[in-house]
VMD Tcl script that builds the backbone (N, CA, C; Angstrom):
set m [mol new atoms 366]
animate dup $m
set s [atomselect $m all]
$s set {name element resname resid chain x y z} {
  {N N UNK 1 A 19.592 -4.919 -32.277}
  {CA C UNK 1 A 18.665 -4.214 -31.410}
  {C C UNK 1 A 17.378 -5.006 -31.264}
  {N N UNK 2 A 16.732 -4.738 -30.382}
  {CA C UNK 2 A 15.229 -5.052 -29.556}
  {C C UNK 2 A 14.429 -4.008 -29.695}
  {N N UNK 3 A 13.277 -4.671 -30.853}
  {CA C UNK 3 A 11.873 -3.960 -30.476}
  {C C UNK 3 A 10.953 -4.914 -29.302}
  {N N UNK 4 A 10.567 -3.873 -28.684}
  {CA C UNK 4 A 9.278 -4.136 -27.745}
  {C C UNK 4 A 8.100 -3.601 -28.446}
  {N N UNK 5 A 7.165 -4.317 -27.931}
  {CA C UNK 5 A 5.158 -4.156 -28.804}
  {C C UNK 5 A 4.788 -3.946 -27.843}
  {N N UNK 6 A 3.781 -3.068 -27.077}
  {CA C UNK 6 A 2.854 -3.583 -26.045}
  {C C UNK 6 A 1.837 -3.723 -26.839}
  {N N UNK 7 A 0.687 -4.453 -26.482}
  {CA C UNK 7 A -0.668 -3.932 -26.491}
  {C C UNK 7 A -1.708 -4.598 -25.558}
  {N N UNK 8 A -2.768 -4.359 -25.594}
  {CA C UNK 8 A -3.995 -4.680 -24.806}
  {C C UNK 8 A -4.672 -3.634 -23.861}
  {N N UNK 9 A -3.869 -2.602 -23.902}
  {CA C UNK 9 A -4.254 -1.183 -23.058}
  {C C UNK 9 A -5.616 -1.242 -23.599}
  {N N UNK 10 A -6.513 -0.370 -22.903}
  {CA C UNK 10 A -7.805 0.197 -22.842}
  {C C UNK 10 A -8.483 0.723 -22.020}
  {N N UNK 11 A -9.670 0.970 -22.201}
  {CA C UNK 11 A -10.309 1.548 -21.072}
  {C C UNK 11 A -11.297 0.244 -20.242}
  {N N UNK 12 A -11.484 0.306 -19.023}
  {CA C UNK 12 A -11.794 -0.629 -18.160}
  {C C UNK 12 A -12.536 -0.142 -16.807}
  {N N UNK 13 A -13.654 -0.703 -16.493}
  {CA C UNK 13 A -14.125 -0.130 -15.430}
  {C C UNK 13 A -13.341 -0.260 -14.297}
  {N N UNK 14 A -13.288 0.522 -12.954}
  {CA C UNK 14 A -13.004 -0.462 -11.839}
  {C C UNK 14 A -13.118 -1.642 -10.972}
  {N N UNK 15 A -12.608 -2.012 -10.993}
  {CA C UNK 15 A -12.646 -3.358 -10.464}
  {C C UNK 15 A -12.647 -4.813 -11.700}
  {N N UNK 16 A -12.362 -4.217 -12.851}
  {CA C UNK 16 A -12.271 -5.016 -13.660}
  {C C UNK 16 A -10.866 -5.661 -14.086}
  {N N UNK 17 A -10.849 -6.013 -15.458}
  {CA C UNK 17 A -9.312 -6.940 -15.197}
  {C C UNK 17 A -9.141 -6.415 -17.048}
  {N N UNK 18 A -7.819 -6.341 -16.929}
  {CA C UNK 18 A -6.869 -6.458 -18.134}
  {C C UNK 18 A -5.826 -7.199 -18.662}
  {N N UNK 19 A -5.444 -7.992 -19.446}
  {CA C UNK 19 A -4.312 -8.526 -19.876}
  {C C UNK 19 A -3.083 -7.588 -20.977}
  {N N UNK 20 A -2.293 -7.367 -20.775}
  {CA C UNK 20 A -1.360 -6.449 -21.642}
  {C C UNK 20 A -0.142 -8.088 -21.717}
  {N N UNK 21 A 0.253 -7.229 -23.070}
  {CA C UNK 21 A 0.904 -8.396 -23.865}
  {C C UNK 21 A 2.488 -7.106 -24.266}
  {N N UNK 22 A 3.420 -7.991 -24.294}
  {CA C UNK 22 A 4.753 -7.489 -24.720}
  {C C UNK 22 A 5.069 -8.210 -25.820}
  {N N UNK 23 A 5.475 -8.159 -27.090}
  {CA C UNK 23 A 6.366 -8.834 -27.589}
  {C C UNK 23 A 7.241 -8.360 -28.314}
  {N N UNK 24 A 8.815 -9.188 -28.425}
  {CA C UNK 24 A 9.710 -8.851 -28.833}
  {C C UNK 24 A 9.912 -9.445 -29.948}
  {N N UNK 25 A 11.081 -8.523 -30.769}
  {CA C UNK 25 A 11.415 -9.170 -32.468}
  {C C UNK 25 A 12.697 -8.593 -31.907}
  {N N UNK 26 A 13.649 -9.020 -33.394}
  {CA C UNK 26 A 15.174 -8.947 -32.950}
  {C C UNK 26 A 16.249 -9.934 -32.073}
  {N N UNK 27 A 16.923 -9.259 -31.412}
  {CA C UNK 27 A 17.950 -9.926 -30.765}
  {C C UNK 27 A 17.347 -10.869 -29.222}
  {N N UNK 28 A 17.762 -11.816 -28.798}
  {CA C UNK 28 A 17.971 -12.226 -27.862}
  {C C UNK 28 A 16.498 -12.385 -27.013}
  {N N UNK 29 A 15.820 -12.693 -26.579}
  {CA C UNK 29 A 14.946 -12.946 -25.642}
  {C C UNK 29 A 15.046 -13.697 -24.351}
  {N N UNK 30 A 15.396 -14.842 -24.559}
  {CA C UNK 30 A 15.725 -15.350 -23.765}
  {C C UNK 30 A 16.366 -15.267 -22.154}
  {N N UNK 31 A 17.625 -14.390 -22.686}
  {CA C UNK 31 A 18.535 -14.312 -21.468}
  {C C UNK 31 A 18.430 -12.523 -20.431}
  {N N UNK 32 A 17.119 -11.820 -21.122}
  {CA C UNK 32 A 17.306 -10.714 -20.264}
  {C C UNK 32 A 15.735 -11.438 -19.481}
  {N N UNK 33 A 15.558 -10.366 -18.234}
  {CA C UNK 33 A 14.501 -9.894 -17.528}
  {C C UNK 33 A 14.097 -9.136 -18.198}
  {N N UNK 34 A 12.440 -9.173 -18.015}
  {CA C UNK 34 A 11.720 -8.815 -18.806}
  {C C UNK 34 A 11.004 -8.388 -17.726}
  {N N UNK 35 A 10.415 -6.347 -17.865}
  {CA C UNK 35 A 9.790 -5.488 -16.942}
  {C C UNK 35 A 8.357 -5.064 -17.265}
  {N N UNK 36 A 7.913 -4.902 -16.802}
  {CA C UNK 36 A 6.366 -3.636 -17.168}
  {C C UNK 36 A 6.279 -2.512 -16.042}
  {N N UNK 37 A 6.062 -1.272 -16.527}
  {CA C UNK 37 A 6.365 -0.383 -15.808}
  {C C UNK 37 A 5.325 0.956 -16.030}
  {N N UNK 38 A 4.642 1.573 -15.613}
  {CA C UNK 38 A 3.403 2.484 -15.580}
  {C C UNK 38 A 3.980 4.110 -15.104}
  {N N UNK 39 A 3.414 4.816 -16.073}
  {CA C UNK 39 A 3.445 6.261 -15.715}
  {C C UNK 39 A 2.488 7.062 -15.899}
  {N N UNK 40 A 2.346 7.645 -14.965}
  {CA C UNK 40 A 0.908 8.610 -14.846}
  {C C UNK 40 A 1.484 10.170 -16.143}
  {N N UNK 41 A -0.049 10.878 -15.960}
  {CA C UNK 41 A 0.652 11.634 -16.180}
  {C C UNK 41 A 1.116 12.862 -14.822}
  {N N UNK 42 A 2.104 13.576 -15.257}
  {CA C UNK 42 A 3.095 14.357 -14.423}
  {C C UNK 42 A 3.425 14.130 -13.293}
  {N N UNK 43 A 3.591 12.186 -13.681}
  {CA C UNK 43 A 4.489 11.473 -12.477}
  {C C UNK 43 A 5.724 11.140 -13.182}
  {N N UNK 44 A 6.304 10.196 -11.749}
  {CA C UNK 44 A 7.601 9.540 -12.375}
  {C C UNK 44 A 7.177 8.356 -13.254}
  {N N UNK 45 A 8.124 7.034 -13.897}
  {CA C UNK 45 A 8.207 6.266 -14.283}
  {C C UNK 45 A 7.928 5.293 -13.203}
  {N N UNK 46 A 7.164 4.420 -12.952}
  {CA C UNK 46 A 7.116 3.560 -11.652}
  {C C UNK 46 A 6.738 1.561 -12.023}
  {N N UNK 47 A 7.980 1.365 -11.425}
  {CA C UNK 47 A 8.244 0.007 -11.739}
  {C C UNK 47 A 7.108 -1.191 -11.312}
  {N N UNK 48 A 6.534 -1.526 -12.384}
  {CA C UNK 48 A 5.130 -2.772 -11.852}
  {C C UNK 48 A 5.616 -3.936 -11.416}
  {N N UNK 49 A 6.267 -4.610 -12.295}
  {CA C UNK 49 A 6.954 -5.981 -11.989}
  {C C UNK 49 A 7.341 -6.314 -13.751}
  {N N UNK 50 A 8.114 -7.429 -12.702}
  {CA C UNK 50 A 9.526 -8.399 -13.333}
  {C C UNK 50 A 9.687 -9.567 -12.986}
  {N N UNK 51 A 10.341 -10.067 -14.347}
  {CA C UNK 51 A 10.115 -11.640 -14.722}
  {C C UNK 51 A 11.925 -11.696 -14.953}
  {N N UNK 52 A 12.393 -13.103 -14.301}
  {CA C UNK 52 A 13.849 -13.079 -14.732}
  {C C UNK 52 A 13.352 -14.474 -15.943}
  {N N UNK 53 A 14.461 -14.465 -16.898}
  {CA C UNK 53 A 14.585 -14.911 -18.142}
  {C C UNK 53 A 13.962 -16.394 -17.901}
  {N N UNK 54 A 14.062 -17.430 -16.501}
  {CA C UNK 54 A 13.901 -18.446 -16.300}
  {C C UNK 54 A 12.724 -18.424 -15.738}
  {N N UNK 55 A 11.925 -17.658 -15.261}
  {CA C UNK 55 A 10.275 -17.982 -14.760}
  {C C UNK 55 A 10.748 -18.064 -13.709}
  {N N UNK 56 A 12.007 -18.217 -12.425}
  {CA C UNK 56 A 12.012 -18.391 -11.550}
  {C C UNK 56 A 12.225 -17.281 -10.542}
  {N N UNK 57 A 12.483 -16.151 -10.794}
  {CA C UNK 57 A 12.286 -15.201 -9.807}
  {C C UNK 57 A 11.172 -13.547 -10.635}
  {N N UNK 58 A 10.615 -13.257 -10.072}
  {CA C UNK 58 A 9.764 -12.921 -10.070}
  {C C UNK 58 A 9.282 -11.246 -9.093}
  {N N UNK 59 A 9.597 -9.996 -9.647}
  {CA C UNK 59 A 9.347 -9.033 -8.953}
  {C C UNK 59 A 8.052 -8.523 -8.446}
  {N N UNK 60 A 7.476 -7.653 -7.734}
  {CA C UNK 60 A 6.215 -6.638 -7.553}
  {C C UNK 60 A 6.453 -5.816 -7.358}
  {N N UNK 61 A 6.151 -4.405 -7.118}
  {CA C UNK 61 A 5.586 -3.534 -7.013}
  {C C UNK 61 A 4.462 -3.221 -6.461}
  {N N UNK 62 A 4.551 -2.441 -5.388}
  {CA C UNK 62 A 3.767 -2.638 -4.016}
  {C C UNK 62 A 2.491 -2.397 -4.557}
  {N N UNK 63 A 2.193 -1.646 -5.909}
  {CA C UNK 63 A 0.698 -1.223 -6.290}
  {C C UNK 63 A 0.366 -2.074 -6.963}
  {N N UNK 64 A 0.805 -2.986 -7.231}
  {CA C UNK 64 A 0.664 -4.329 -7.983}
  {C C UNK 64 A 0.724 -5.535 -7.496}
  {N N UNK 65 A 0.938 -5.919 -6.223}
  {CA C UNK 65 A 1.522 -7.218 -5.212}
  {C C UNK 65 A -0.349 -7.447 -4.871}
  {N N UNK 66 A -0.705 -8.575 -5.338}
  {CA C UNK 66 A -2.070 -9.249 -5.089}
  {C C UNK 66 A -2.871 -9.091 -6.025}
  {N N UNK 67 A -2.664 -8.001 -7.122}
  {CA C UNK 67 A -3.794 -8.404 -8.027}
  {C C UNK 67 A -3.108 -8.489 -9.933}
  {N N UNK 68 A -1.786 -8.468 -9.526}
  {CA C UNK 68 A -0.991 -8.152 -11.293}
  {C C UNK 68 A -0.639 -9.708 -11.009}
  {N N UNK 69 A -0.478 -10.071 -12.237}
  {CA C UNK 69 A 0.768 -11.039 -12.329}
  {C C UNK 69 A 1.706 -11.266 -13.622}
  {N N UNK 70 A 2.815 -11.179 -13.837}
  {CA C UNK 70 A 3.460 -11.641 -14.636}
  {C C UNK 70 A 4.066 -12.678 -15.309}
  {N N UNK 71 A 3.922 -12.832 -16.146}
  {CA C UNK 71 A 4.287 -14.174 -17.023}
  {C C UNK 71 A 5.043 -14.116 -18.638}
  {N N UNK 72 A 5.895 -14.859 -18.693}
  {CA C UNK 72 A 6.668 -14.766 -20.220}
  {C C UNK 72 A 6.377 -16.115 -20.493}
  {N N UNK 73 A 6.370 -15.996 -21.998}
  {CA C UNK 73 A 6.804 -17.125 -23.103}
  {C C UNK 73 A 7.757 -16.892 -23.561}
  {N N UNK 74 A 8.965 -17.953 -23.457}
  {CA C UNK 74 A 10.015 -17.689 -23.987}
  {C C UNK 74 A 10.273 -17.626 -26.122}
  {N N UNK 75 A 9.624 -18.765 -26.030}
  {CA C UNK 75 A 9.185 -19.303 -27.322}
  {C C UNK 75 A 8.943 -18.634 -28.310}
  {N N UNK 76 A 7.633 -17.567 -27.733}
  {CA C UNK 76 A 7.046 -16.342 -28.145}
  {C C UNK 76 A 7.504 -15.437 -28.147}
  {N N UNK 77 A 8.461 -15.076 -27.259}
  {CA C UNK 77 A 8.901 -13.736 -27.084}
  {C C UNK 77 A 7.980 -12.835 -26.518}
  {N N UNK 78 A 7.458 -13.357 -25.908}
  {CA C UNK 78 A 6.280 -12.665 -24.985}
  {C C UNK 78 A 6.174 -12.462 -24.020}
  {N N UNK 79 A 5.874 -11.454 -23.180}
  {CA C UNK 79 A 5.643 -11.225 -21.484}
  {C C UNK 79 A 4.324 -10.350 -21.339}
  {N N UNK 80 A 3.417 -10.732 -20.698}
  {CA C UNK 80 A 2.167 -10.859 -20.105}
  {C C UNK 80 A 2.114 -10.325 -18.975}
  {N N UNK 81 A 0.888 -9.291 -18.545}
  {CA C UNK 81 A 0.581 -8.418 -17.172}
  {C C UNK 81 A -0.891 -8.846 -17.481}
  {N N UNK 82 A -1.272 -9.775 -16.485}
  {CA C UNK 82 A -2.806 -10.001 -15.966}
  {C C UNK 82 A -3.058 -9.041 -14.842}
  {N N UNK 83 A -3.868 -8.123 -14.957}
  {CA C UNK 83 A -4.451 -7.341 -14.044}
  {C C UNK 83 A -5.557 -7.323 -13.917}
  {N N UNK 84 A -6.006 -7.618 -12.635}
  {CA C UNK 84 A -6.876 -7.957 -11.844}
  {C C UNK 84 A -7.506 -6.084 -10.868}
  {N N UNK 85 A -9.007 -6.561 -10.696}
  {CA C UNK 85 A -9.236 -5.700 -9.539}
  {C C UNK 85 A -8.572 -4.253 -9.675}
  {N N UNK 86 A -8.847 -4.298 -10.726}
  {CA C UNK 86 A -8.366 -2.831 -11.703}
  {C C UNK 86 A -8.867 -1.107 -10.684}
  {N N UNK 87 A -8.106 -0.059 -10.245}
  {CA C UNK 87 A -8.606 0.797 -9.345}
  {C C UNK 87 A -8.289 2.240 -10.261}
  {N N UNK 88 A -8.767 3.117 -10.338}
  {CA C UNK 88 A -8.545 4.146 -11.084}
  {C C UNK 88 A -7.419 4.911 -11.106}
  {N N UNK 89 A -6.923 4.895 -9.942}
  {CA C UNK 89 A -5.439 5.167 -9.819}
  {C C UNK 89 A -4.364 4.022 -10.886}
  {N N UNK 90 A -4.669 2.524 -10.992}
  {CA C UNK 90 A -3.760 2.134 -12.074}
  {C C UNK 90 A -3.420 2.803 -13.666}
  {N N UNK 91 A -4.676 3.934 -14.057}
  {CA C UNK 91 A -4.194 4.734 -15.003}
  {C C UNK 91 A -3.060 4.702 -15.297}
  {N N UNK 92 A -2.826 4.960 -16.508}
  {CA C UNK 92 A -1.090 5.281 -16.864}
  {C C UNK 92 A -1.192 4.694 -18.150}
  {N N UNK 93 A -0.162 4.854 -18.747}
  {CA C UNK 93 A 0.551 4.481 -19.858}
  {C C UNK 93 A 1.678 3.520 -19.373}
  {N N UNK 94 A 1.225 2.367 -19.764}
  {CA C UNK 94 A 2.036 0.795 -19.249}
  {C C UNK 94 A 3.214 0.365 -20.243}
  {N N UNK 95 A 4.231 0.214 -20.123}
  {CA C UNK 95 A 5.505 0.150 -21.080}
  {C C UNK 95 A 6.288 -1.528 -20.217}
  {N N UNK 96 A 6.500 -2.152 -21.070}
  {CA C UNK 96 A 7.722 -2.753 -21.248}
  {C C UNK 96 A 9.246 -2.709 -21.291}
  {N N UNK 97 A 9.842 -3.342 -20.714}
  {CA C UNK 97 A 11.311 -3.185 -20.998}
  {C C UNK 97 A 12.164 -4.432 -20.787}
  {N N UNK 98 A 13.563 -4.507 -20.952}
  {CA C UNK 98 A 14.254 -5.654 -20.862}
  {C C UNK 98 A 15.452 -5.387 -19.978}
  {N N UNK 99 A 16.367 -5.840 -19.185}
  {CA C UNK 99 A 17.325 -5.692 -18.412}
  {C C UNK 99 A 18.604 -6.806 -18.278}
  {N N UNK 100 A 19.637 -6.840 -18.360}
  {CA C UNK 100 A 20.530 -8.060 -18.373}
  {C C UNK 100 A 20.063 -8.290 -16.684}
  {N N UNK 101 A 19.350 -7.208 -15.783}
  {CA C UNK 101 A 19.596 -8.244 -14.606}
  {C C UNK 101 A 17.973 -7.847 -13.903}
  {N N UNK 102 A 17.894 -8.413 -12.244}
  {CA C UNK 102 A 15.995 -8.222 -12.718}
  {C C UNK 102 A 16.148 -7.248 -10.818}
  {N N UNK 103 A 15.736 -5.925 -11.468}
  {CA C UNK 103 A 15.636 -5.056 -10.465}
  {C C UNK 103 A 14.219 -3.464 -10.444}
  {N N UNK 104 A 14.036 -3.344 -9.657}
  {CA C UNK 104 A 13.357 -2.137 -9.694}
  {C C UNK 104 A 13.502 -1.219 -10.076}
  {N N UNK 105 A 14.577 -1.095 -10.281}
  {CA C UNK 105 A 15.282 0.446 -10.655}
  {C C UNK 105 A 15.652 0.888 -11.789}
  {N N UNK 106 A 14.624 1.706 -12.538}
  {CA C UNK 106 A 13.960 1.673 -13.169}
  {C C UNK 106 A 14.957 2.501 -14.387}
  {N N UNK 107 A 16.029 3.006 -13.563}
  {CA C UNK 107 A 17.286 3.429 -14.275}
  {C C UNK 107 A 18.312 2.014 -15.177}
  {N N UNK 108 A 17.591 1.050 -14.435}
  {CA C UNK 108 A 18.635 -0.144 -15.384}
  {C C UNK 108 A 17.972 -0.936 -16.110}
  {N N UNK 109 A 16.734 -0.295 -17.007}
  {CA C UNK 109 A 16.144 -0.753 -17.982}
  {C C UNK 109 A 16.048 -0.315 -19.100}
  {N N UNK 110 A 16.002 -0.667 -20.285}
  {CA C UNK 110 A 16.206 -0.103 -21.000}
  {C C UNK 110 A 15.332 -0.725 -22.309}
  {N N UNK 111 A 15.778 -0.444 -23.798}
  {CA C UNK 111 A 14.916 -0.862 -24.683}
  {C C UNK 111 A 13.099 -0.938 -24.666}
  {N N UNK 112 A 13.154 0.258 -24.619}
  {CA C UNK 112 A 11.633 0.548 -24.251}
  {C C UNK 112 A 10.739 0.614 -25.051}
  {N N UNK 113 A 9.244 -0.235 -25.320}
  {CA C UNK 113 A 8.089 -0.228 -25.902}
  {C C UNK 113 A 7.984 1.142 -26.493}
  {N N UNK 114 A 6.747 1.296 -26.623}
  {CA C UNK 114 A 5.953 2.761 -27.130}
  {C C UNK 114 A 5.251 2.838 -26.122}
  {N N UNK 115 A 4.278 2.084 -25.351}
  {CA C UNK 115 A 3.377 2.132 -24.665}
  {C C UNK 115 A 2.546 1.662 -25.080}
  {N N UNK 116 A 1.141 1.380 -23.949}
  {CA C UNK 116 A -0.340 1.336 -24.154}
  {C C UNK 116 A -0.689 1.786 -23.117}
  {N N UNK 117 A -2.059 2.721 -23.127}
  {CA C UNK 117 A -2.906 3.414 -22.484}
  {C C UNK 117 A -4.043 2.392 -21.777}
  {N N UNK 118 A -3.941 2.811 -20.098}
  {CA C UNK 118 A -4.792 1.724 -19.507}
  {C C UNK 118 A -5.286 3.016 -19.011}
  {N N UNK 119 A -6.744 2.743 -19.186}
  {CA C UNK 119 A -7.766 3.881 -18.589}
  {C C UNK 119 A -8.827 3.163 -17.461}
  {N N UNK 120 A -8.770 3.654 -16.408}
  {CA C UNK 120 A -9.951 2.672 -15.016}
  {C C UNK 120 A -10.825 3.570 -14.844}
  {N N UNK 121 A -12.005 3.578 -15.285}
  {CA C UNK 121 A -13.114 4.504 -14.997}
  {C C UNK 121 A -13.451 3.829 -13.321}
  {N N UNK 122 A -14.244 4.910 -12.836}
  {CA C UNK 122 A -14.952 5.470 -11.217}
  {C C UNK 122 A -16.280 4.293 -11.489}
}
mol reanalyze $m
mol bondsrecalc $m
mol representation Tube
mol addrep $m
């Protein structure tokens, strides 16, 4: 099995920037896609973006397309959400996950973090 870590959540003004960090222990790193994914509260689960195992393809998420970006270390076992231009609506509780394949859908992810709490003050 796969643990996921997040951390770097916090509170942040608007328009400011955050880095959240994933890392994994256990099995395999390498060969899955690697997700970050945000939920409000008494919303759904909603997919941020995705990294496939090789750095070469690369998802968004329309609330995230221009100011997130994603990045892994393979080495590390690490995957990285730089967020930028932070808006109060990005609130949520930001989670990690891993996938044998690299999609939005948020039903084919699995092995899930705990979370971290990203708070965007007004």
């Amino acid at each position: 099995q796969v643990q996921l870590v997040e951390s770097g959540g916090g509170l942040v003004q608007a328009g400011g920037s955050l880095s959240l960090s994933c890392t994994a222990s256990g099995q395999s790193f390498n060969s899955y896609a690697m997700g970050w994914f945000r939920q409000a509260p008494g919303k759904e689960r909603e997919f941020v973006a995705a990294i496939w195992w090789s750095d070469d393809y690369i998802l968004y998420g329309d609330s995230a397309q221009g100011r997130f970006t994603i990045s892994r270390d393979n080495a590390l076992k690490t995957v990285r959400l730089q967020m930028n231009s932070l808006r109060p609506e990005d609130t949520a509780v930001y989670y990690c996950a891993r996938s044998p394949e690299i999609t939005m859908d948020v039903t084919r992810w699995g092995s899930w973090g705990q979370g971290t709490q990203v708070t965007v003050s007004s």
